[in-house]
C-alpha positions as CSV (number, residue, x, y, z in Angstrom):
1,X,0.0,0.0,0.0
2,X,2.8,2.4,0.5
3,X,3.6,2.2,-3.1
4,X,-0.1,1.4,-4.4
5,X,-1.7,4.9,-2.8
6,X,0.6,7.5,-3.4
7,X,0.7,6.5,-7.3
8,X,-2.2,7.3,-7.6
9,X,-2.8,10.1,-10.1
10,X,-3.3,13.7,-8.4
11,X,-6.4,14.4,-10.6
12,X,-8.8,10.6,-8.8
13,X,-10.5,11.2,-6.3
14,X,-11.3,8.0,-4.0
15,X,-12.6,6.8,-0.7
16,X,-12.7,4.1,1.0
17,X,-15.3,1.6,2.4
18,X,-13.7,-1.2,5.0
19,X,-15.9,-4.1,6.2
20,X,-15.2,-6.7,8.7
21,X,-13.1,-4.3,10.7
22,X,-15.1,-4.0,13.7
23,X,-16.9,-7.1,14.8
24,X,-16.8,-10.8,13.7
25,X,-19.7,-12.2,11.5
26,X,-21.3,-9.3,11.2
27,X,-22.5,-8.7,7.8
28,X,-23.6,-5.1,8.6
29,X,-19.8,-3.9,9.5
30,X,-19.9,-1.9,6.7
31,X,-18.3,1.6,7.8
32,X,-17.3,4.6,5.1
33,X,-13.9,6.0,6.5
34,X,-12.7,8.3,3.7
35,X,-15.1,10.2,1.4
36,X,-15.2,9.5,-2.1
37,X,-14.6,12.7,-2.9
38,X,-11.1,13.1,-1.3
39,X,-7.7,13.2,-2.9
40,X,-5.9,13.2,0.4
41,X,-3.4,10.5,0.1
42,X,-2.0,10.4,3.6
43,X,-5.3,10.1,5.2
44,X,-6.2,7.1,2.6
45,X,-2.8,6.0,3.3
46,X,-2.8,6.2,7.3
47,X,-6.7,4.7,7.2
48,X,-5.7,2.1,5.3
49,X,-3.2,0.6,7.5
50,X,-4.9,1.3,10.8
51,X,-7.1,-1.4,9.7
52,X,-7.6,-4.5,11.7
53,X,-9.6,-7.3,10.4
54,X,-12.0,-9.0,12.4
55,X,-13.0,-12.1,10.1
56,X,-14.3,-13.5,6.8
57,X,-17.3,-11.4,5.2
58,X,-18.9,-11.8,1.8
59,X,-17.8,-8.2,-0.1
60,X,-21.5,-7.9,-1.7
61,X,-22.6,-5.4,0.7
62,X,-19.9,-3.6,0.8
63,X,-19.4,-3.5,-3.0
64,X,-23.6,-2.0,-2.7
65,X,-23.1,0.3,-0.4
66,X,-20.4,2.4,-2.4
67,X,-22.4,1.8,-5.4
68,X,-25.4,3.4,-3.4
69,X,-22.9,6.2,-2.4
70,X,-22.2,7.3,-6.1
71,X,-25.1,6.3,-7.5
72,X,-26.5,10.2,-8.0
73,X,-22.5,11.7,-8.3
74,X,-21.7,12.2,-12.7
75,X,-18.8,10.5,-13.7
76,X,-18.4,8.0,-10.7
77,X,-17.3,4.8,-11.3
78,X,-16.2,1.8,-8.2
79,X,-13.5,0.6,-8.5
80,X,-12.4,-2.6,-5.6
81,X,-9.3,-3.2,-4.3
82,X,-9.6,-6.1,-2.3
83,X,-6.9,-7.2,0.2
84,X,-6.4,-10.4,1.7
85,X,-3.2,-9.2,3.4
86,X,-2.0,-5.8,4.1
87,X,1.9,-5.8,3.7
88,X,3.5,-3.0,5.8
């Protein structure tokens, strides 16, 4: 992640959704931590790898909920970055 977010071209804007960060098998964990509008690496940067995960979840929630997010915002597209393990 240290090389993935900062490379990120100036002009995307991006948030991020976690799930499964809070509490085991709980398929409502779904939590927004950066808006989508931001461009502020360092805050998607240091939110990213405060993360702890709590368990296994299926991603379809999550992957609704930011689709529900843009749904009204022109130009929006989701894009998922799923990680199985965070390497620091």
């Amino acid at each position: 992640m240290n090389k993935i977010v900062p490379a990120i071209p100036a002009e995307v804007r991006g948030g991020l959704t976690a799930y499964g960060h809070n509490r085991k098998r709980d398929c409502n964990d779904i939590e927004s931590l950066v808006p989508s509008v931001s461009n502020d690496r360092s805050v998607l940067l240091n939110t990213v790898m405060g993360l702890q995960p709590k368990g296994k979840l299926s991603m379809a929630a999550a992957i609704q909920n930011v689709a529900d997010q843009l749904e009204n915002k022109s130009g929006c597209r989701v894009g998922l970055n799923y990680l199985a393990e965070i390497s620091r």
